[in-house]
N, C-alpha and C positions, 0 to 999 in steps of 0.2 A: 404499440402494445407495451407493456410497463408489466413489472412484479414489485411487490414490494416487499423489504423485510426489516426487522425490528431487534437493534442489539444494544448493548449496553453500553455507553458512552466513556469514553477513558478521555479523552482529546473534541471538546462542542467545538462546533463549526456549522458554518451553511456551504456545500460547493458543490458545485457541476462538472464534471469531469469524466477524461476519457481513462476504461477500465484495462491495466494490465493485472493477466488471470495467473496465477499459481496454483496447480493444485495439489501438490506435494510441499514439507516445510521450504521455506524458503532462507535461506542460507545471509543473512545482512553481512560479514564480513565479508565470506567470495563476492557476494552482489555487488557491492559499493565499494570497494579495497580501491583496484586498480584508479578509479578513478577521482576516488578523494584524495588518493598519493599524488595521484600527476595535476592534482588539481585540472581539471579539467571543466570545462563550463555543462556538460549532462553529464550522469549519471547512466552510465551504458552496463546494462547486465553483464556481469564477467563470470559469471557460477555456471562454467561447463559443464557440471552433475546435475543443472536443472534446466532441458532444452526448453521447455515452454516459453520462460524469458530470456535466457542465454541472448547477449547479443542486442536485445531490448532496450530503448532508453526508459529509463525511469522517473527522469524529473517532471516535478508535476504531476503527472499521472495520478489514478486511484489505482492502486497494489493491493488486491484482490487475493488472498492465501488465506491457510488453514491455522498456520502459524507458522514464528523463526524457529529457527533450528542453527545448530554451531558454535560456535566460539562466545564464550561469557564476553569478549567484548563489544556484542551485536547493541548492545544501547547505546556504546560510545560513538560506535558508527553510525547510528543513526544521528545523534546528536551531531555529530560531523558535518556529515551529507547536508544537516541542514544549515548549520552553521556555513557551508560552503556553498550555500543556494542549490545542490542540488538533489535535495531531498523529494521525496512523492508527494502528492499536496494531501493527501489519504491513507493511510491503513485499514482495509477494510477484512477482519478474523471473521473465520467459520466457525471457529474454537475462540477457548477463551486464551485473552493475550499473556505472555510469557512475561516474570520480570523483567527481563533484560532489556527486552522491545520497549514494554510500559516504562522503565527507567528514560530509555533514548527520546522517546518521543514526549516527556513530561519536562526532562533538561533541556531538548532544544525551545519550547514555551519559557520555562523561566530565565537562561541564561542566553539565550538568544533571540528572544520575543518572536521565535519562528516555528507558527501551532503548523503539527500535521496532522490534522484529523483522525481520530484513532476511532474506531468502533468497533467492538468485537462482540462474539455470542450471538454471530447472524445465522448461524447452521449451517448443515452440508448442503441442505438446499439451496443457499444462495451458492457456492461453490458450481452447482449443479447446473445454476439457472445463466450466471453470467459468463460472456465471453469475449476474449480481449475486442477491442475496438469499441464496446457498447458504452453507450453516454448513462453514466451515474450522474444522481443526485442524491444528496445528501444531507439533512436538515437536523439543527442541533439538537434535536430529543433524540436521535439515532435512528430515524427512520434512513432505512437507504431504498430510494429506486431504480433498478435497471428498466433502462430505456433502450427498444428494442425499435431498429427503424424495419418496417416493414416495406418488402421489396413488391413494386411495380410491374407485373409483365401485365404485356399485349399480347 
């Protein structure tokens, strides 16, 4: 079973990937601080005020929220993360993206040739519809599909 939805491309890309869910803003400096400081090889959610991912690793992953929230230097973090390989391979907005997000994920493309797919203005229904662990894809016009495995009883 699949849904699909349709948002407005900041960052083209093609990628398949596994969905971690926010659904309150999501915080880029608490999320990714600790572990861009200690350099660390993942990015492990450290934003105690948001338990959905709290704890979460984040690299690679498609990061599923409504939008950032916090600190005006959430684009440099993000730009970091990815400079430091351990950025989301995805940003997937229910809303429409923030400067500061759009700034990070636009620098890490040019100054560090490292796209993170950005798509925002998918609506609260996608919010609604996906949930962490679900297999996204993702295709450069901004279509996104949640891929929903349906479960087996006898």
């Amino acid at each position: 079973m699949s849904e699909e939805y349709k948002g407005r491309v900041i960052i083209a890309g093609r990628l398949e990937g596994e969905a971690v869910v926010s659904r309150k803003g999501f915080n880029t400096l608490a999320s990714f601080q600790k572990s861009a400081m200690s350099k660390k090889k993942e990015a492990i959610c450290g934003d105690q005020n948001n338990p959905e991912v709290f704890g979460k690793n984040l690299t690679g992953k498609v990061l599923c929220l409504p939008k950032t929230i916090g600190s005006t230097t959430g684009g440099m973090v993000l730009q970091t993360a990815a400079h430091l390989g351990i950025a989301p391979a995805a940003l997937l907005f229910s809303e429409e993206i923030d400067s500061l997000a759009a700034s990070g994920v636009i620098l890490a493309e040019i100054w560090d040739d490292n796209r993170i797919i950005t798509i925002d203005q998918l609506g609260s229904g996608f919010l609604e519809a996906v949930e962490d662990g679900d297999k996204i894809e993702i295709d450069d016009t901004g279509t996104v599909r949640i891929i929903k495995e349906k479960t087996q009883q006898n």
